[in-house]
C-alpha positions in Angstrom: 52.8 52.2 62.5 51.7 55.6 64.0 52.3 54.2 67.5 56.0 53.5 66.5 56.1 56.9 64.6 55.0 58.7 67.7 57.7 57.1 69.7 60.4 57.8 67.4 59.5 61.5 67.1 59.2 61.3 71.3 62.9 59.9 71.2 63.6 63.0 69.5 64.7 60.6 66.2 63.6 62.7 63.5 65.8 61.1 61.0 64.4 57.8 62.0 60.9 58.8 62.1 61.0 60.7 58.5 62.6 57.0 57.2 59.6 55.3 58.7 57.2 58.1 57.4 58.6 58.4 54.2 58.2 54.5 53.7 54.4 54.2 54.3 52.4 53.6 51.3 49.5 55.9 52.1 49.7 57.9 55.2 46.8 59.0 57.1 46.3 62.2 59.2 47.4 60.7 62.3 50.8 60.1 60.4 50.7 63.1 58.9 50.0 65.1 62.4 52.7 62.9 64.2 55.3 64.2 61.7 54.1 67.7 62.2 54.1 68.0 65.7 57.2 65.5 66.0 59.7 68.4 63.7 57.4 71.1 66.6 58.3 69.3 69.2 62.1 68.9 68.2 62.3 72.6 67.0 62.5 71.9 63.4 60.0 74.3 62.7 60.9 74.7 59.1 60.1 70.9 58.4 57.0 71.3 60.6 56.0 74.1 57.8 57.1 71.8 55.2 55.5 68.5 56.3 52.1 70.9 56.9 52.2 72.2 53.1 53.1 68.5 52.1 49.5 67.5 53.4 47.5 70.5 51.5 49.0 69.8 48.3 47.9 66.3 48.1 45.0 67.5 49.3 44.6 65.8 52.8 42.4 68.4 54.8 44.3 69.4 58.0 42.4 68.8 61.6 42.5 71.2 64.9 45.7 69.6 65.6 47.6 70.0 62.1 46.8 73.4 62.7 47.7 73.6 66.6 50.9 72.1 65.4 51.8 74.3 62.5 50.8 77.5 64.3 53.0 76.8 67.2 56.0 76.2 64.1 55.2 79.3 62.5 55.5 82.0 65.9 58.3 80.0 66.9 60.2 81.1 63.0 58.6 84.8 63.8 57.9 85.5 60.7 54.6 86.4 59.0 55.8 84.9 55.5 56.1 81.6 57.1 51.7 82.1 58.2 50.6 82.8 54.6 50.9 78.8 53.7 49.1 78.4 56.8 46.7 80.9 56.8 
């Protein structure tokens, strides 16, 4: 399932990669970090934000690349509101 995530985020399919996402049971931090750099990657930085704030509420601890991920998102908005979730 994260191989197929990854290539739909690749595609630059967003909408088909949050469908996909949205319908796994329990996803791990490979999903979760696939999402966040996918919405990065396709300069949806917002959802980037969103997907990274997703994972701390239900408690999933983010790795090096959930953070390389969401810092790249949050200089890209330029704004240091968007960092305080993150920091």
């Amino acid at each position: 399932m994260n191989s197929l995530l990854d290539l739909y985020c690749k595609s630059t399919d967003m909408v088909v990669s949050r469908k996909l996402f949205d319908t796994t049971a329990l996803p791990n931090l490979v999903s979760w970090n696939t999402m966040i750099s996918g919405f990065d990657h396709n300069q949806m930085f917002e959802k980037s934000l969103e997907m990274f704030c997703r994972i701390r509420l239900l408690g999933v601890e983010p790795d090096e690349f959930s953070y390389g991920s969401v810092l790249s998102a949050c200089c890209a908005l330029r704004g240091p509101i968007f960092c305080k979730p993150v920091y």
